[in-house]
N, C-alpha and C positions, 0 to 999 in steps of 0.2 A: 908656051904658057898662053893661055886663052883669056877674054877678056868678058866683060861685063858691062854691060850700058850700063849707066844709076840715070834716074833724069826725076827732080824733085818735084814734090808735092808739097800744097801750100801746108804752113804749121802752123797746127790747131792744139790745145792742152791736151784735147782726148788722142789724137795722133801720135802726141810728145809724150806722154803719159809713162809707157815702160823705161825711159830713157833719162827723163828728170823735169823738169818742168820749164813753161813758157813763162816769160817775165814779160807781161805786159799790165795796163791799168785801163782796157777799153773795155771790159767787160764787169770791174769791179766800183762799186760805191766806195770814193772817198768819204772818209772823215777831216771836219774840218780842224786846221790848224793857225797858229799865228792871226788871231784874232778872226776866222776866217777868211783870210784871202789867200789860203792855200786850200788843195784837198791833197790829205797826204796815204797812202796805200802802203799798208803795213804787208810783212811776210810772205811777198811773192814769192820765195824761193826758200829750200831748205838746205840751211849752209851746214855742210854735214863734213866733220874734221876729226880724225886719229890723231891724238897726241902733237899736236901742234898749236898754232894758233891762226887766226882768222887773217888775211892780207888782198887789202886793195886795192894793184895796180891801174896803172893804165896803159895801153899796148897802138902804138900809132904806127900801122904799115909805111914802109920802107916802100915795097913795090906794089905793082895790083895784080892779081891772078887773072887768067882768062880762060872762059870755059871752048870748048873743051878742057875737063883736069883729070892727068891722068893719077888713081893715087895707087899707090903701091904700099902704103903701112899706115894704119892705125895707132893709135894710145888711149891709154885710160889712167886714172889715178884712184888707188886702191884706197889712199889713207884721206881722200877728199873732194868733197865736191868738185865745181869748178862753173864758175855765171860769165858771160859775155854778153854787154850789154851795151850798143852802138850809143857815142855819145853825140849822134848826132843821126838824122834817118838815113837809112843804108839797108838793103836788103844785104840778107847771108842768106847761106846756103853751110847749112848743117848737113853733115853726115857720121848717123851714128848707128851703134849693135846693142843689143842687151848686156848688161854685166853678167860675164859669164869668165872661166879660166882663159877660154881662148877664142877666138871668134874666126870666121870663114869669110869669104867678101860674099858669098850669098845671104848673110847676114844683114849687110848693110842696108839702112832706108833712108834714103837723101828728103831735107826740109828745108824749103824758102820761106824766109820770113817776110811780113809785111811790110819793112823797112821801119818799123820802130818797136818790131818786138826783140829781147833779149832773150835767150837761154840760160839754164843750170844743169849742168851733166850730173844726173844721180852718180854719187861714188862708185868709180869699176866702171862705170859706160865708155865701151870703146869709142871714141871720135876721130874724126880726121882731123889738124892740124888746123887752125884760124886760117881763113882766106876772107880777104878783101878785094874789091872788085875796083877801087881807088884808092892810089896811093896818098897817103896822108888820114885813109879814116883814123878814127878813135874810137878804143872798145874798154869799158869797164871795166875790168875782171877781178872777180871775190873767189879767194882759194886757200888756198895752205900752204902757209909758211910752216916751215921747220926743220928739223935735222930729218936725214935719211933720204933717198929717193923716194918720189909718190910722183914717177913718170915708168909706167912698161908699154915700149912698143915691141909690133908686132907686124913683123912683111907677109902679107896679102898673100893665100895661096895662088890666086888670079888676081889680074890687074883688074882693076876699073877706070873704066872712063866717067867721069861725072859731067852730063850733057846739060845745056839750057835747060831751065823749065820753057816748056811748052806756051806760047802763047793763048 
């Protein structure tokens, strides 16, 4: 089996764009709330759910990943979006494919984030798995609750290595 470099590029909305969207508020005008001394930023993301209901965990690594990562399978969720959102700054490293039946690892296009943007996986967007890069972060996550499976993976025709970004 052969392998595949991935090595990320920083993530932008128009980058992110086939895949689902960035969840950040540095680029948007709040509106003010609470007598104004908030500014609050409506509808960054489109929470998109088959027959279920809406559920807001929150997901606190265990271990930390180190890159080099080799990955050998993908997922996506058919019946639901799915947002990771660092409750604290922390760069990720996204890797996703188009919603599509089935996906190839020459699909894939790896995204770093700026360490306080979040993601939203358009429903069907194959992903890799969460990784954290310290043990103990904390990540938001808005998805779907409900009866049924709404997890398909899928093993990698080739492997991939997912390298540093680049300085």
């Amino acid at each position: 089996m052969s392998e595949i470099v991935l090595q990320a590029v920083p993530l932008t909305r128009e980058r992110f764009m086939p895949y689902g969207e960035v969840i950040e508020t540095s680029t948007l005008q709040g509106s003010g709330m609470n007598d104004a001394r908030f500014d609050r930023f409506d509808d960054l993301c489109d929470v998109d759910i088959i027959d279920g209901e809406v559920s807001v965990s929150i997901a606190r690594s265990r271990t930390a990943s180190v890159l080099p990562y080799r990955i050998d399978m993908v997922e996506r969720h058919p019946l639901g979006s799915q947002a990771f959102v660092p409750l604290a700054p922390c760069k990720m490293i996204i890797v996703v494919a188009p919603p599509a039946e089935s996906v190839v690892a020459a699909d894939l296009r790896a995204f770093e984030t700026n360490g306080t943007q979040g993601i939203n996986y358009r429903r069907g967007t194959w992903h890799m798995p969460l990784l954290a890069f310290e043990s103990g972060q904390r990540f938001l996550i808005i998805d779907r609750a409900g009866d049924g499976p709404n997890c398909d993976e899928h093993s990698l025709d080739e492997s991939v290595i997912l390298q540093a970004p680049a300085s």
